[in-house]
C-alpha positions in Angstrom: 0.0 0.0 0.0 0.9 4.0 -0.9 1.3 7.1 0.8 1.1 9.4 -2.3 2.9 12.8 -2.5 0.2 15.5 -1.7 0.6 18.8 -0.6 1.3 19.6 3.2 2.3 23.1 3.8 4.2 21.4 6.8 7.7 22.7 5.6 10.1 25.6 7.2 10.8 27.7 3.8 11.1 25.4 1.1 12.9 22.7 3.3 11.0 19.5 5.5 10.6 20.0 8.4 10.3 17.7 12.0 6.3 17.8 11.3 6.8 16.1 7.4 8.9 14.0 9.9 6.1 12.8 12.2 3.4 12.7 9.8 4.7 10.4 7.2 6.5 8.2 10.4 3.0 7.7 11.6 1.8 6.4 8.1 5.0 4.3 8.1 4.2 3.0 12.3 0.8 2.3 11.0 1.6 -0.4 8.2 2.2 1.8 5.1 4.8 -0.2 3.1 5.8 2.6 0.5 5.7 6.8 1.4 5.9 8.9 -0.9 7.0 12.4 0.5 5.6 15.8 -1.1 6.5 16.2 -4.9 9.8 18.6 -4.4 10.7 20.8 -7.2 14.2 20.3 -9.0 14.9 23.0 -10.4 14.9 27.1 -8.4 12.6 28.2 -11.8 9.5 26.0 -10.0 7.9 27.4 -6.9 4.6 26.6 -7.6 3.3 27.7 -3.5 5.2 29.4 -1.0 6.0 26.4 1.1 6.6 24.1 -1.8 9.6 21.7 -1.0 12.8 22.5 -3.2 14.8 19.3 -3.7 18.3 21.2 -3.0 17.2 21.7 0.1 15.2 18.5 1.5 19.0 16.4 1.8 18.4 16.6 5.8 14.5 16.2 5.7 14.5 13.2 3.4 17.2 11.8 6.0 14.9 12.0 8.9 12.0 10.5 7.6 13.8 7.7 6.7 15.3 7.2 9.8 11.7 7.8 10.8 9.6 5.4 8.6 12.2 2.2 8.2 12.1 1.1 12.0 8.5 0.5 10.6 9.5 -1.5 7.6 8.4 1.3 5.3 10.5 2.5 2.0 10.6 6.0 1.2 10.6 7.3 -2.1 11.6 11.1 -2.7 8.9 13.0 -5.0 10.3 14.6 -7.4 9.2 17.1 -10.2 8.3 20.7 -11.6 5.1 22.3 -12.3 6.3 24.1 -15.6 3.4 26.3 -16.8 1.1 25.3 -14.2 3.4 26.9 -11.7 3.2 30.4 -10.2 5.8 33.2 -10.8 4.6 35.2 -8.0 7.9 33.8 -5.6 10.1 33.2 -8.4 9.5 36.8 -10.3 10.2 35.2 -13.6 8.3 33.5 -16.2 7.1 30.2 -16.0 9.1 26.7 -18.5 6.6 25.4 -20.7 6.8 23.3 -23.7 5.2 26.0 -25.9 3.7 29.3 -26.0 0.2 27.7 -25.0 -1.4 29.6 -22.2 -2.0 27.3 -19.1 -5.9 27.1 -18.5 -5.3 26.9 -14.6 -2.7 29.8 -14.3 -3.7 32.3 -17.8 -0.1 32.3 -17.7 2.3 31.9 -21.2 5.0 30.6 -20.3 8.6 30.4 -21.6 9.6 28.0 -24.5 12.3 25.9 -23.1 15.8 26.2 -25.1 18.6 23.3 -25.2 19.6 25.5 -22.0 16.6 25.0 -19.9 16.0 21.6 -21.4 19.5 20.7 -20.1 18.9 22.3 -16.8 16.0 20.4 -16.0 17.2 17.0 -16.8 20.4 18.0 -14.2 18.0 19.1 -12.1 16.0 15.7 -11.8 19.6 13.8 -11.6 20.8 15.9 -8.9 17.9 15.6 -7.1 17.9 12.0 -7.2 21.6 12.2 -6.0 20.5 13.9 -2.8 17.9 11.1 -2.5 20.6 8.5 -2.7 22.8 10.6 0.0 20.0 10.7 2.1 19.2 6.9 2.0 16.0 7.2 0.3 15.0 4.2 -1.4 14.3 5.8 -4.1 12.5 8.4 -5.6 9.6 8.6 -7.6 9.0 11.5 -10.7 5.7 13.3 -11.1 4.5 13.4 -14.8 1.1 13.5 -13.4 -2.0 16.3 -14.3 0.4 19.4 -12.6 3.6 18.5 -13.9 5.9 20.2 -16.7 7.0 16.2 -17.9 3.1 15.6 -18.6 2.9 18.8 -20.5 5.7 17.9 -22.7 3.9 15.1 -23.4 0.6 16.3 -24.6 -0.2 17.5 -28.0 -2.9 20.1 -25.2 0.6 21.8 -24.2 3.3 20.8 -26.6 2.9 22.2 -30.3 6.9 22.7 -30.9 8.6 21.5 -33.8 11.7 20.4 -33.2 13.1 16.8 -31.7 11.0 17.6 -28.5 7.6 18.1 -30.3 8.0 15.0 -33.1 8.8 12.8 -29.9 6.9 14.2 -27.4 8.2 11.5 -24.9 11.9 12.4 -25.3 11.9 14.5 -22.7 10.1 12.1 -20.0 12.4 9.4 -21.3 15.8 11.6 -20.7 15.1 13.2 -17.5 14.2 8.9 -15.9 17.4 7.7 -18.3 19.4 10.5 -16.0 17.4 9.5 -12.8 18.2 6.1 -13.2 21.9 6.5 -13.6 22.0 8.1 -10.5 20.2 5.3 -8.8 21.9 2.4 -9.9 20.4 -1.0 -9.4 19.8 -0.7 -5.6 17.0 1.9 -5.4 13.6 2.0 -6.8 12.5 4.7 -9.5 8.7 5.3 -9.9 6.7 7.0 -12.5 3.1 9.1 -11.5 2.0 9.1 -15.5 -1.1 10.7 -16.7 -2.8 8.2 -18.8 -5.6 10.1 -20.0 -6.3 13.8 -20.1 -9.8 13.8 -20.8 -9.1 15.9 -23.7 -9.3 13.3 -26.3 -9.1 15.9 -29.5 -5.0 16.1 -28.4 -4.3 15.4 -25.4 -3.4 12.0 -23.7 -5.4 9.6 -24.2 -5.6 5.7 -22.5 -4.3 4.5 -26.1 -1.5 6.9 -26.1 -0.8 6.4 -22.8 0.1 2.6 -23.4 2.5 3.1 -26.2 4.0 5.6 -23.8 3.8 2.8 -20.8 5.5 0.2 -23.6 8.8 2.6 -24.1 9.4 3.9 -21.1 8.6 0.6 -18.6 12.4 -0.7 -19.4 13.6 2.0 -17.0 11.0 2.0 -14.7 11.0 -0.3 -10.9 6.9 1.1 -10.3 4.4 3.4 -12.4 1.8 5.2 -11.0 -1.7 5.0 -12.8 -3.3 8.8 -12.9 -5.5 10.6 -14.8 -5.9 14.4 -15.3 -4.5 17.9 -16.9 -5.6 21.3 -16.6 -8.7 20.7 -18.2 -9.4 18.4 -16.1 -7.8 18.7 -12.5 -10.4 17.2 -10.2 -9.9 14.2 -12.3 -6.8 13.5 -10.4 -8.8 13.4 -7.1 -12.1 14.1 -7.5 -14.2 14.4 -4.7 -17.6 11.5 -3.5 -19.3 12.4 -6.4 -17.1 10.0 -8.5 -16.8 6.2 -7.7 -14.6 5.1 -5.8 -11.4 3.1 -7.5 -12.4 4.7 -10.7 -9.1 4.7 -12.3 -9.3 0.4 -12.5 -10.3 0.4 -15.6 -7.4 2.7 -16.8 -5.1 0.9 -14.5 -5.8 -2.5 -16.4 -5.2 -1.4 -19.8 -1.9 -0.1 -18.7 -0.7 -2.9 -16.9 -0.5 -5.2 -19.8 1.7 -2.7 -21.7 4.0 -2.5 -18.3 6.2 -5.2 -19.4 5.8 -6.6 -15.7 6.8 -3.2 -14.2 4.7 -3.5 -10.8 1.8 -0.9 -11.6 -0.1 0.5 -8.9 -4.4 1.6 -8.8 -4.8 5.3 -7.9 -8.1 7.1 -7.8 -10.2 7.4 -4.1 -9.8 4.0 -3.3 -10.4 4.3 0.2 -12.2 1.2 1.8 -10.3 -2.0 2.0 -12.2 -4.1 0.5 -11.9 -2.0 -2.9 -8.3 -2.2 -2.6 -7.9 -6.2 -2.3 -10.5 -6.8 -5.0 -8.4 -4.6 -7.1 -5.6 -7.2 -5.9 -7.3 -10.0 -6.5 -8.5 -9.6 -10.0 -5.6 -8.8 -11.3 -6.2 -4.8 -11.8 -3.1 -3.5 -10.7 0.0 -4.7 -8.3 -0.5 -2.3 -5.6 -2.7 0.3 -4.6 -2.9 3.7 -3.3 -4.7 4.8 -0.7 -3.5 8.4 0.3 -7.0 9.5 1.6 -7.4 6.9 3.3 -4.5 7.0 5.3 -5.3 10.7 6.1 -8.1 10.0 7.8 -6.2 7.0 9.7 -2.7 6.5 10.0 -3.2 3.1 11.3 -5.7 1.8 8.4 -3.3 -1.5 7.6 -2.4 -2.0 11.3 -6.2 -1.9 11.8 -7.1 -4.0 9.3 -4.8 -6.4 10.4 -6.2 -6.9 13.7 -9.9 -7.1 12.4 -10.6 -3.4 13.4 -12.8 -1.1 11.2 -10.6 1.8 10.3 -11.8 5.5 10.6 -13.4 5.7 7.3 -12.9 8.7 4.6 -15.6 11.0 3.8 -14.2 11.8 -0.3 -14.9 15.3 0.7 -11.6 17.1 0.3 -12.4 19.6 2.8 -9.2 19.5 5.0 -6.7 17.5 2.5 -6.5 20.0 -0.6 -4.4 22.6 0.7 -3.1 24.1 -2.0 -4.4 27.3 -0.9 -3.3 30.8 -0.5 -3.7 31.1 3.0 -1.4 28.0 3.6 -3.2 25.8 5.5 -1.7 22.4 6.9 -3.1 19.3 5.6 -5.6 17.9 7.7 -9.0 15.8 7.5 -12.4 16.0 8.5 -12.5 12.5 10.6 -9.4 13.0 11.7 -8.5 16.2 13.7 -4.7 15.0 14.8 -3.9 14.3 10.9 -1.0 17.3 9.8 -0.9 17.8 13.9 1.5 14.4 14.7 3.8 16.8 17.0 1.0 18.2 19.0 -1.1 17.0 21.8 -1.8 13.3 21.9 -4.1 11.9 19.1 -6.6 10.3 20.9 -6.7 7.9 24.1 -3.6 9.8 24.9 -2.6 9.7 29.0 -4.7 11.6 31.6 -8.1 11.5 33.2 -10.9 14.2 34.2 -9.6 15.8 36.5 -12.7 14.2 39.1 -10.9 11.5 38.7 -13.8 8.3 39.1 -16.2 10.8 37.9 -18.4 10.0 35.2 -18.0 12.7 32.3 -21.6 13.3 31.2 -21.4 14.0 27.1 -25.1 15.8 26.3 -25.6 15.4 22.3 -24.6 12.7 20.1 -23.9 14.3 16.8 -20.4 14.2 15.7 -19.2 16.9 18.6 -20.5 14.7 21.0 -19.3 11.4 19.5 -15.4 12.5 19.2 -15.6 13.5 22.5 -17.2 10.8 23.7 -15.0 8.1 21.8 -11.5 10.3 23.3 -13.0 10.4 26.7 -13.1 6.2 26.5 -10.2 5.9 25.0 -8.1 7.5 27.6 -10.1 5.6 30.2 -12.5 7.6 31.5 -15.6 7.0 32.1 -18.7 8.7 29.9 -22.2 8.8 30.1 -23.5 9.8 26.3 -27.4 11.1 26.3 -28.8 12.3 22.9 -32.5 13.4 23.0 -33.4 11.6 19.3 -33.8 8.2 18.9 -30.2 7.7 17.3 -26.8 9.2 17.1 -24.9 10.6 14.2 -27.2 14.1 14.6 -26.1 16.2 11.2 -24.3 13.7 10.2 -27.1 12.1 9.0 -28.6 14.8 7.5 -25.2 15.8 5.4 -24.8 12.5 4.2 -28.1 12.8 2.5 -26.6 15.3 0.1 -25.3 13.8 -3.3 -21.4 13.0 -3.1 -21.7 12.6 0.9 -23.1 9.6 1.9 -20.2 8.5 3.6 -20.3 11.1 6.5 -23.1 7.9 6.9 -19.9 5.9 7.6 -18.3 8.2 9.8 -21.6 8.4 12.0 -21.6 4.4 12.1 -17.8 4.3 12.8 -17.8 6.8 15.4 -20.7 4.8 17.4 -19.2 1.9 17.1 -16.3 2.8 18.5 -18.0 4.3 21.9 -19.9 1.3 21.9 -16.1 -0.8 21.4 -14.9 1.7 24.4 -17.8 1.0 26.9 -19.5 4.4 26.5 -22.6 4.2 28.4 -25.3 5.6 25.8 -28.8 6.7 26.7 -31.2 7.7 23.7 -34.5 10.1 24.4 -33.0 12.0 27.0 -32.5 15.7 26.9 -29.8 16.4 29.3 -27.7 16.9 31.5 -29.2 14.7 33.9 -28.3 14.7 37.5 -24.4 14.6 36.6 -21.6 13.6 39.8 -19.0 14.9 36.8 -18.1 17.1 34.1 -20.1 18.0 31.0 -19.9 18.6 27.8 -22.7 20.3 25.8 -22.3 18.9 22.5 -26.1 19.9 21.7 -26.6 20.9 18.0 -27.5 24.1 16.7 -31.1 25.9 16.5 -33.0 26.7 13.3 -32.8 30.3 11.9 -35.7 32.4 10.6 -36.0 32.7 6.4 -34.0 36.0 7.1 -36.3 38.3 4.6 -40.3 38.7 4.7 -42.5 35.9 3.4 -45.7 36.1 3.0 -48.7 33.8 2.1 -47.9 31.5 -1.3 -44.7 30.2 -0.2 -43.8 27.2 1.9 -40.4 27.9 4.0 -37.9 25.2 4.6 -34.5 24.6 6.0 -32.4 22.5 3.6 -32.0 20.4 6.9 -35.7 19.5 6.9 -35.3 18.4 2.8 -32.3 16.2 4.1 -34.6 14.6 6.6 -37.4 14.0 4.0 -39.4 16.5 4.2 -41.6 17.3 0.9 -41.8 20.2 0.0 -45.3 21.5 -1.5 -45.9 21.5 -5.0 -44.5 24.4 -7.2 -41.2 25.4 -8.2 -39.0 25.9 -5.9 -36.2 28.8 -5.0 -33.0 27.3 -2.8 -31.5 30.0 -1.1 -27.6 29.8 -1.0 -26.1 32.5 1.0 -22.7 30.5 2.3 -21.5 29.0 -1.2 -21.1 25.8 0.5 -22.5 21.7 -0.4 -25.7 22.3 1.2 -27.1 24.7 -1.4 -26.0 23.2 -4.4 -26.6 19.5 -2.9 -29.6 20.2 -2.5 -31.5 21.8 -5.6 -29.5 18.7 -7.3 -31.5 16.4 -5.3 -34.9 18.5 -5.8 -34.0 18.9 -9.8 -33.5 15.2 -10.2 -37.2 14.3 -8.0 -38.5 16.5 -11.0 -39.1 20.0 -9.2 -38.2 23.4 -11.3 -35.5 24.6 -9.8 -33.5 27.9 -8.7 -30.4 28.3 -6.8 -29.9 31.7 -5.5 -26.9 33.2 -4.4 -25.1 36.7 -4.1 -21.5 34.8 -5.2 -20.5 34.9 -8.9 -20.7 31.6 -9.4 -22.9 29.3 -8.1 -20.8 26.9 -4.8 -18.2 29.4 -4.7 -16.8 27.7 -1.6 -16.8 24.2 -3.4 -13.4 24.4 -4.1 -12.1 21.4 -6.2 -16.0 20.0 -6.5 -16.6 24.0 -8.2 -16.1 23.3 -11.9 -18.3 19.5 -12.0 -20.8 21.1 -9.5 -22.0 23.8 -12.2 -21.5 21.4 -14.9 -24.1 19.1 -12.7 -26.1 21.9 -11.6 -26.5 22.6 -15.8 -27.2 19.3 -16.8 -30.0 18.5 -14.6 -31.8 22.3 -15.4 -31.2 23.9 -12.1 -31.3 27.8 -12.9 -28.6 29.5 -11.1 -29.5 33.3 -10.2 -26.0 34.0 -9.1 -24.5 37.9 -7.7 -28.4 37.6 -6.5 -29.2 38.6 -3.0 -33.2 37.4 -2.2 -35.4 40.4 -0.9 -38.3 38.7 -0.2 -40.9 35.7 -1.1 -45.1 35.9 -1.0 -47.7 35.4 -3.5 -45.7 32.4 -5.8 -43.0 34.6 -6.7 -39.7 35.6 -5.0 -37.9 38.8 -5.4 -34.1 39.1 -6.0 -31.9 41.9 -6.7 -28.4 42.1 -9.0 -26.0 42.5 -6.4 -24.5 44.7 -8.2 -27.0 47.5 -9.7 -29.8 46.8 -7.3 -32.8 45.9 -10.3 -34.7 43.8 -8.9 -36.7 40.7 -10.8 -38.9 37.9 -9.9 -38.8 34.4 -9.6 -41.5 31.8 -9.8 -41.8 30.1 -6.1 -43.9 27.6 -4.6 -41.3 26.5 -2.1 -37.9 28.8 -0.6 -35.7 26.5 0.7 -33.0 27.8 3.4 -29.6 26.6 2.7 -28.2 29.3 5.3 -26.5 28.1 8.3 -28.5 27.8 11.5 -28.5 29.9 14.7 -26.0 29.1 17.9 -27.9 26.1 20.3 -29.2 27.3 23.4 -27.6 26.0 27.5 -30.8 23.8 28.5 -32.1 24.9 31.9 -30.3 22.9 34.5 -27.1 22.5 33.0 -24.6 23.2 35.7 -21.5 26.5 35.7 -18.4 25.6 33.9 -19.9 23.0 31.4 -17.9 22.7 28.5 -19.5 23.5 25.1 -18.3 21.9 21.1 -20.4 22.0 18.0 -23.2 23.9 17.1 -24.1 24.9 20.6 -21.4 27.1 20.3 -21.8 28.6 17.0 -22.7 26.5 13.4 -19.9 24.5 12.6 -18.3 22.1 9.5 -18.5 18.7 10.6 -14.6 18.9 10.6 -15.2 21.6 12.7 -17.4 19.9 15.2 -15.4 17.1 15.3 -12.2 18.8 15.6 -13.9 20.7 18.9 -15.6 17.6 20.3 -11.8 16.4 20.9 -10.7 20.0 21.8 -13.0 19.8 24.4 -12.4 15.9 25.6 -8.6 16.9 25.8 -9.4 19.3 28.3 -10.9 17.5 30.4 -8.3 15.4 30.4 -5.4 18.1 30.8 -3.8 17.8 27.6 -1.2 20.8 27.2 -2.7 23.2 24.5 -1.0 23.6 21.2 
């Protein structure tokens, strides 16, 4: 199994640092058999974000996470590679290598046609990069011509138009710069390829059937290849979020195989649940798999396996993973709040005890606040009480998962109780709490519903999107969804209500419609278009009443109307309210606080649980 290179914004300056360190040693103490650290740019042209690893200067780091991971039986391979047009020349001031004077359709930007002298460059700058591997023990390194690198624009006939030797042979470039990797290597060490085998730009860009004549020449100097898919046309193809199948790429994966020449291939493409990956095994779809997510969300998914535990299970939502941001976040996940945070406080079930010690910690709500807190609380020993006034736990969760794309934060609600029920939490269902507590509490009680926000008046049934989750049916009519936060909910839902039939609007005062979606934006509209959802965006909604609502350009203020039966709310809700009773210095996470993500919630649920138990803050 594979830890893929991914971004991490975990370095100091372009350099690894003692967190890379910890997070990929915790993969590798896990079960993780091969880790892949963060692609590192050869060459001082490529600084594609600010903290983006430079291989010149990664010598020490690469030492120390193999001193890290082998203990654990893990090889490391060193990611390297360069980003060419799809780069950003804001850090390096200087235009951006290309293949040709094609402007990138990520960046805008035209980038530099590459002369013998930067052709030269960049092959000594792969080779001397893979030297600094070798000093640093790696065990090999592997070279990205995946969707965002400058070898996968070399080539495709998308990006490469040139002429000469390196635009008849479009491969001659890949094919010197792993000819020059390998005779650094030697023998002894492994060299892995992340290909691109289909663009999705079949009028000239890679396609599966180019991709294994490519597979054919270049497997003679290859020890593992790396089955991807994607280009700037088409970058959530590389890791698209739960609205595409998981293990989507076996198809792909297959047909490349057989052209390998026995070079081990490995499946990349959300595989995230175990079973997908050993069926992928079994049939004969590829020689190893990937499962980068998945390992995100828990370190320990092969040691867990292993022992015939469920691991934590991946949502597919790319909320906390995709950091490729300008802000520079770290990498982190949803499920997991102590993924990107290996050097901070302990992870879970970590040492300490309420500080009643014997007391029974009384956790009041079990949505996914409650549950995290609940499930550290056990796992440290303690002893917790968990009420929930519904009938079942998972609260939201529930209710997200109900969206299109998110039906595994099902999964996480299933995982999450099983593992209080695996940790002896004591859970009682119906009760609105606290009730009588001899301990600590934690208020984990959900949020409150918020008014429409503008007037409504007869002619119009209101909902929340919450109350469409939960089945609620709305009237007959069309329907306006109200999407002030640019987030799943809104979009989710007038997909689901377009597809039962119902006319549909999405209004929203962004200038595109999910303008928080991040990755998901681009195959959200495109899915919002093909199933007739009308998107009223730079809209702000002044009122609803007689079948019509009123909206008004953003921008000039003229107003217009909208045919409406039904306005559904996708706005967030209101803070939850302190039930009578609950005694001074209760700790709050989750919506009783103020609305929150579910990696939010959860990541406050074990805030919470940690102080209780005295864990030193960050």
């Amino acid at each position: 199994m594979l830890f893929g290179p991914h971004e991490t914004n975990l370095g100091r300056g372009r350099a690894l640092s003692a967190r890379h360190t910890a997070y990929y040693a915790r993969r590798a103490a896990g079960g993780c058999g091969v880790v892949v650290t963060e692609t590192a740019s050869v060459h001082d042209s490529d600084h594609p974000y600010e903290l983006a690893p430079l291989a010149a200067a990664c010598g020490p780091g690469w030492a120390e996470v193999v001193a890290a991971c082998r203990p654990h039986g893990a090889l490391v391979l060193a990611g390297l590679g360069h980003t060419g047009a799809q780069g950003s020349p804001a850090w390096t001031g200087a235009a951006l290598w290309g293949a040709s004077a094609v402007p990138d359709v990520v960046t805008g930007e035209v980038p530099a046609v590459m002369g013998r002298p930067e052709l030269e460059a960049l092959v000594a700058g792969f080779a001397a990069a893979a030297r600094t591997a070798v000093a640093a023990d790696a065990d090999g390194v592997e070279v990205d011509a995946g969707p965002r690198s400058l070898l996968r624009q070399f080539a495709s006939g998308l990006t490469n138009t040139r002429t000469d030797a390196h635009g008849t042979d479009r491969l001659r470039l890949p094919a010197e710069v792993l000819a020059a990797v390998r005779a650094e290597l030697g023998t002894g060490r492994v060299l892995s390829l992340r290909l691109s085998c289909d663009e999705e730009a079949p009028w000239a860009g890679i396609t599966p059937s180019s991709a294994v004549a490519a597979v054919a020449r270049l497997a003679p100097l290859l020890d593992l290849l790396v089955v991807v898919r994607g280009s700037g046309l088409a970058p959530s193809a590389y890791r698209p979020d739960g609205h595409v199948p998981q293990a989507f790429n076996r198809g792909l994966t297959r047909a490349v195989r057989a052209a390998a020449g026995g070079v081990p291939v490995v499946l990349q493409g959300s595989v995230v649940d175990p079973a997908a990956a050993q069926a992928a095994l079994d049939d004969g779809t590829a020689d190893a798999v990937e499962m980068t997510r998945a390992q995100i969300a828990d370190a320990a998914l092969v040691a867990r396996v292993r022992s015939g535990t469920a691991p934590r299970p991946c949502t597919l939502c790319n909320q906390a993973c995709q950091v490729r941001d300008v802000r520079n976040p770290a990498v982190g996940c949803t499920v997991d709040p102590a993924s990107g945070r290996e050097t901070g406080p302990p992870r879970s079930g970590g040492r300490g005890r309420p500080r009643r010690s014997g007391a029974v910690v009384q956790v009041v709500g079990g949505g996914p606040a409650g549950l995290e807190a609940a499930r550290v609380l056990a796992g440290a020993g303690a002893r917790v009480e968990l009420v929930e006034r519904a009938d079942r736990l998972g609260g939201r969760l529930a209710t997200v998962a109900a969206l299109p794309g998110r039906a595994r934060f099902a999964d996480l609600a299933g995982w999450l109780v099983a593992e209080c029920e695996r940790l002896g939490v004591r859970v009682r269902l119906g009760v609105a709490g606290p009730v009588r507590p001899d301990g600590p509490v934690l208020l984990a009680t959900g949020a409150r519903p918020r008014p429409a926000g503008v007037p409504v008046g007869p002619g119009v049934q209101v909902l929340t999107a919450a109350a469409v989750l939960d089945g609620t049916v709305p009237a007959p009519g069309p329907v306006v969804v109200h999407d002030p936060v640019g987030g799943p909910v809104g979009v989710g839902v007038a997909e689901l209500l377009a597809a039962a039939g119902r006319e549909v609007a999405l209004v929203a005062p962004h200038e595109v419609a999910g303008a928080r979606l991040g990755g998901d934006l681009a195959p959200a509209n495109a899915r919002l278009a093909r199933a007739g959802v009308r998107r009223e965006t730079a809209a702000v909604l002044r009122s609803a009443g007689g079948g019509r609502a009123r909206v008004a350009d953003r921008w000039s203020g003229a107003e217009r109307a909208l045919p409406c039966a039904v306005l559904v709310d996708a706005g967030p809700p209101l803070p939850g309210a302190v039930p009578p009773g609950a005694p001074p210095g209760l700790r709050a996470a989750g919506d009783v606080v103020t609305p929150r993500t579910v990696r939010e919630a959860v990541e406050e649920g074990r805030r919470a649980a940690g102080e209780l138990l005295g864990w030193p803050r960050r």
